[in-house]
N, C-alpha and C positions, 0 to 999 in steps of 0.2 A: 613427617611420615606420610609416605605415599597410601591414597586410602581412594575408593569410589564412592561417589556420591551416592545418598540415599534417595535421591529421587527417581523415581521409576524412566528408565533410560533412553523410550519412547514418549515422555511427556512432553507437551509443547513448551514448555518453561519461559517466561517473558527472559529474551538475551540478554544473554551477559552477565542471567543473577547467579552466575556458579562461579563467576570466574574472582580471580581476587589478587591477581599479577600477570605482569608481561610477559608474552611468548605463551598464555594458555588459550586453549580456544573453547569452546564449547559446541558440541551439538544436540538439540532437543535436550532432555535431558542428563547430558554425558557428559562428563569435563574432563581435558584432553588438555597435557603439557607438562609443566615443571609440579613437582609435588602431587601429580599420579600415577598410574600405574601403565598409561601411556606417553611415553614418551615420540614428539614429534622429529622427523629427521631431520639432520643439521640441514636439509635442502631446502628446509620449511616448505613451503604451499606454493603453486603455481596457478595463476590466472586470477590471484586476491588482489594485485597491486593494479594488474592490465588494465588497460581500456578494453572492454568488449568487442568482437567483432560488429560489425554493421552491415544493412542494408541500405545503398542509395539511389537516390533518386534521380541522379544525373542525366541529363540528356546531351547526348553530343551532337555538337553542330553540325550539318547537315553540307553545308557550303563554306566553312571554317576551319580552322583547329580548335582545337580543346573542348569544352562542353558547358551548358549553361550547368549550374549548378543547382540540385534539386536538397531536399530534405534528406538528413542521415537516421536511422531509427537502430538502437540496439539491438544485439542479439542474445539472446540467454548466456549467461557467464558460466564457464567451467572451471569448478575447484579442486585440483587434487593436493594430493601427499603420501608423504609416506609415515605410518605411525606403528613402531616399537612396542609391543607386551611386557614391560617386565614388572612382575610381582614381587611386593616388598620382599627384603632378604630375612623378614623378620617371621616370614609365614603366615603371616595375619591374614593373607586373601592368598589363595589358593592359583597356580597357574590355570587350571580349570574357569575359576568363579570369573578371573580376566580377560579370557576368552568370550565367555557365553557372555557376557555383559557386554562389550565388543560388539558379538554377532546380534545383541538383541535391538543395541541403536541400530548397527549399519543393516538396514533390512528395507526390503523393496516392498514401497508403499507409494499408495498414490499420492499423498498427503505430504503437501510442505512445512517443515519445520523451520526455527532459528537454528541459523550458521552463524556464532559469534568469534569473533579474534580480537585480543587484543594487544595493540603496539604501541611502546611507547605511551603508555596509558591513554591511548585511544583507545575505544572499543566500536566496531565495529559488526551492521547483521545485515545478511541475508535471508531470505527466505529460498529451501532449495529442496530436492530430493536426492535420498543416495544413488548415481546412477552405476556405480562398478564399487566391487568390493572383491580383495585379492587375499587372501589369509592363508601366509605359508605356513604347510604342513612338514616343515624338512628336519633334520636330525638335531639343529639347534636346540627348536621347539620342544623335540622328541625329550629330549637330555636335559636339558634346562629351562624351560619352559617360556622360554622367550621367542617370541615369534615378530615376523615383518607383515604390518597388512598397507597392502596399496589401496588410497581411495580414492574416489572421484566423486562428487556434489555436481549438481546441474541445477543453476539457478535460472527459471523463465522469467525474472523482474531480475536484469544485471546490477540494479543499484546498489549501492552498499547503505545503509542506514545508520543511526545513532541508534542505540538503544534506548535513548531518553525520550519518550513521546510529550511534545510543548502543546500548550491548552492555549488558548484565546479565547472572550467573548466581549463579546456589547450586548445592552438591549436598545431597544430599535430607539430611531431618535426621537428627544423630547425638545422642547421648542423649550425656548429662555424665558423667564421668569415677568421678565420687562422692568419697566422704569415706578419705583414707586415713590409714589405724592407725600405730600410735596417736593419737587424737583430741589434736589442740591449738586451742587457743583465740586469734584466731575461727575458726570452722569454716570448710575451703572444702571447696566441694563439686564443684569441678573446671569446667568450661567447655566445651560443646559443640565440637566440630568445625565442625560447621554446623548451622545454623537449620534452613535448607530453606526463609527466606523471604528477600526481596530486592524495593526497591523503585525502580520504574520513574515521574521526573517526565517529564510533559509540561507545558513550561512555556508554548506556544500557546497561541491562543483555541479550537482545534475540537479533536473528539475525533480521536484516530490508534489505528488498528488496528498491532497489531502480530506480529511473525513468533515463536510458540515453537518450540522445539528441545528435544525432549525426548533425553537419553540413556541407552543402558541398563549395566549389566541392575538391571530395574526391572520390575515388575507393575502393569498398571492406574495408568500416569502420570497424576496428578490437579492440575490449577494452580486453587484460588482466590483471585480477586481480593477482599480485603475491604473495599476502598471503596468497590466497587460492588455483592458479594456474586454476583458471574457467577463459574461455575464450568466448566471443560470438562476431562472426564473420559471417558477410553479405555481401554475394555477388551481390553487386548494385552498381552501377554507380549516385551517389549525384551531379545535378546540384549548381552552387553558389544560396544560400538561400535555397537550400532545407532543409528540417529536416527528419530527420528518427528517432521516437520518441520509444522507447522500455520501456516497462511498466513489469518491471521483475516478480513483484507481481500478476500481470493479467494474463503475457504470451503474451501480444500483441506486434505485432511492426507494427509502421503505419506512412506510408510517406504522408508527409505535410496534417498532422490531417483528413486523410480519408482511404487511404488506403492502406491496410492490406501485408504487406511484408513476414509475417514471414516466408514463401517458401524462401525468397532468403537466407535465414542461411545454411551456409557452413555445411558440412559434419560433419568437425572436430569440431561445435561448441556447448556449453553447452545448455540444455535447458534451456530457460529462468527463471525458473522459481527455479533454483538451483542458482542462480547466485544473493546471499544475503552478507552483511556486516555482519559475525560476532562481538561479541560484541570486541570492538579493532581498530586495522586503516588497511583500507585497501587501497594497493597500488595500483591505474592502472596505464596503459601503453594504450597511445592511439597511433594504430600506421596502419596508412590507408596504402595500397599499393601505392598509388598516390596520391597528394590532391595537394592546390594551395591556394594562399593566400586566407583567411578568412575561412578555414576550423576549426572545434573545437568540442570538445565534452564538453558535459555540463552536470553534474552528481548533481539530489536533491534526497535528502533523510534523515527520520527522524529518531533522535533516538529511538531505542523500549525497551521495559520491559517486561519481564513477570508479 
């Protein structure tokens, strides 16, 4: 029975947790598809599948043909479709009640929600805002209460995401145990506590930024990546419990969820915001100048798509 979710239809809701079959989608708090009261049109959605448009960096030859080739960078993704009114034939919701719930998701705000779809039990999100919203008022409507509304989503991050967010950590490394006496044959030479390295796949087609967490007590927390050889390093002194939280997609880094560090980045360190998982595994290396038991880095991050 077709029915609307009880969750308030402007809520940010972690994606995807409404959904629970193929060909539904979700936005913010809204579930849209088979089994409610919106029904999507057999045209399904345009610009979900695309490649984004781009910006490039091309320079053309001067004294040549063709051009050397420069850097491509995305452009915001545009979502539309077309999505169907119809209230159960049972009367249980009201033509009114699926309207106004309708009007209350698709509403202009400055604030990005999850855009989820799922295919083929993939489930895929965006982050987007409503940019057009079309709600015919014609005799259909009028008469039986079924209405056509066109939409369009604008996505400024065109990736598409998992909804699943993956966790990583190490704590920094500890030196091997060594050889103990008397020697017997074969030697062991004992086994690290920790590396202090740990590696993060992204099995997607696009790069994903993702969120470190550094914890203390630690000196000058340094993470490099050796697949790509980006390194970001901070020069701070980490009490035990502290966090220094770096948000590589934003640019921010913020100690114990207020304030703002990013000054203490070392000379030699990457900017943040270059410092992404190619599609592939990438290996870091957490390796503080100082630290002391319960130090650790904690690395989440989802896979993305074009």
């Amino acid at each position: 029975m077709a029915e609307i979710t009880t969750t308030a239809y402007t809520d940010d809701v972690p994606p995807g947790s409404l959904i629970t079959r193929d060909g539904q989608m979700q936005w913010a708090g809204l579930l849209l598809g088979p089994g409610t009261p919106y029904e999507i049109d057999r045209g399904g959605l345009s610009g979900w599948e695309d490649l984004p448009e781009y910006d490039a960096s091309d320079a053309d030859h001067p004294t040549a043909h063709g051009a050397w080739p420069g850097a491509r960078y995305a452009r915001p993704r545009r979502i539309g479709g077309t999505v169907w009114t119809v209230p159960p034939q049972d009367d249980s919701v009201s033509s009114l009640a699926v309207t106004r719930a309708l009007r209350q998701a698709l509403l202009l705000d400055d604030e990005e929600r999850w855009l989820a779809v799922r295919l083929h039990g993939e489930t895929l999100a965006v982050r987007a805002r409503v940019s057009q919203r079309v709600l015919a008022a014609d005799r259909t409507y009028t008469t039986q209460g079924v209405s056509r509304a066109s939409v369009q989503w604008y996505a400024t991050d065109p990736r598409r995401y998992s909804v699943a967010e993956q966790t990583a950590l190490t704590g920094a490394p500890q030196p091997e145990s060594g050889l103990t006496w008397p020697l017997t044959w074969p030697l062991y030479w004992g086994q690290a506590a920790s590396t202090g390295d740990v590696n993060a796949d992204n099995d997607g087609s696009a790069p994903t930024h993702p969120v470190l967490v550094f914890t203390g007590p630690c000196t000058n927390p340094t993470v490099t990546d050796r697949t790509s050889a980006l390194r970001l390093r901070y020069e701070i002194g980490l009490a035990a419990g502290d966090e220094l939280v770096v948000d590589t997609a934003a640019g921010t880094v913020t100690l114990n969820g207020t304030a703002s560090r990013r000054h203490t980045a070392a000379a030699d360190s990457s900017p943040e915001e270059l410092f992404a998982f190619a599609p592939g595994r990438a290996q870091l290396a957490f390796r503080p100048d100082t630290h002391g038991a319960g130090a650790q880095l904690t690395v989440r991050w989802r896979t993305a798509e074009w």
